[in-house]
N, C-alpha and C positions, 0 to 999 in steps of 0.2 A: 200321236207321233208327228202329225203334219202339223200339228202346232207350234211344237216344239222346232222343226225344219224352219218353216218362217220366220221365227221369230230371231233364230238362230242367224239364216241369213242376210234377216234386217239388222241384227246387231252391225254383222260384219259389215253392210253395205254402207254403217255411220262409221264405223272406223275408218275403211278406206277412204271416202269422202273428207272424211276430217283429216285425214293426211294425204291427200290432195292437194286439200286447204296449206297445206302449211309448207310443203315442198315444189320449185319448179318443175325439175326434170329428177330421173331417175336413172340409172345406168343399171341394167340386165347383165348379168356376167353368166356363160352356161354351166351347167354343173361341172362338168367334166374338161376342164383347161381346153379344152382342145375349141374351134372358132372364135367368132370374134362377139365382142362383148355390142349391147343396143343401146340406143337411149331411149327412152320414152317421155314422151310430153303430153301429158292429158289437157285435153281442149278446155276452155274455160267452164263451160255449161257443164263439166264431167262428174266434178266437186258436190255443186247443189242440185245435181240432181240424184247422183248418189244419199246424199243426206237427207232430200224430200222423202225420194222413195221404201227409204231405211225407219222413217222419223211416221212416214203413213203409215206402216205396217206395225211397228212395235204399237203404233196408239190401237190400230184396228183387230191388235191382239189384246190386247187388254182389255175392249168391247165385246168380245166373242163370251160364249157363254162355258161354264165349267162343264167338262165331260161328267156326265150324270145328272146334273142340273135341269131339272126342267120348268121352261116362261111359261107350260101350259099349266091353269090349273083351272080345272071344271070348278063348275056354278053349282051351288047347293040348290036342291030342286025343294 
């Protein structure tokens, strides 16, 4: 299940990153009409590093080993 979680939230941390990339600013509207609406501007470094950190993890899930799987295998005596 914790594999599944990581890999899940590295996906998402390449999409948002990648639409970073590609949008300035953004405008926050609240759910409920009522206050006033935000902008946000993600700092430059926000983008790639979202994407490093999304792009390390999907690889270092792919290197982990299958549940049941096992590297160990005893030496014939």
């Amino acid at each position: 299940m914790w594999k599944s979680l990581f890999l899940a939230s590295a996906i998402f941390a390449c999409i948002v990153g990648g639409e970073l990339l590609l949008i300035d600013s953004a405008v926050l509207l609240p759910l409920h009409g009522g206050g006033e609406a935000k902008a946000f501007q993600a700092p430059d470094w926000l983008p790639w590093t979202l994407l490093s950190v999304g792009a390390a993890t999907i690889l270092h899930f792919c290197q982990l080993p299958r549940l049941g799987a096992s590297s160990y295998r005893p030496q014939p005596r």
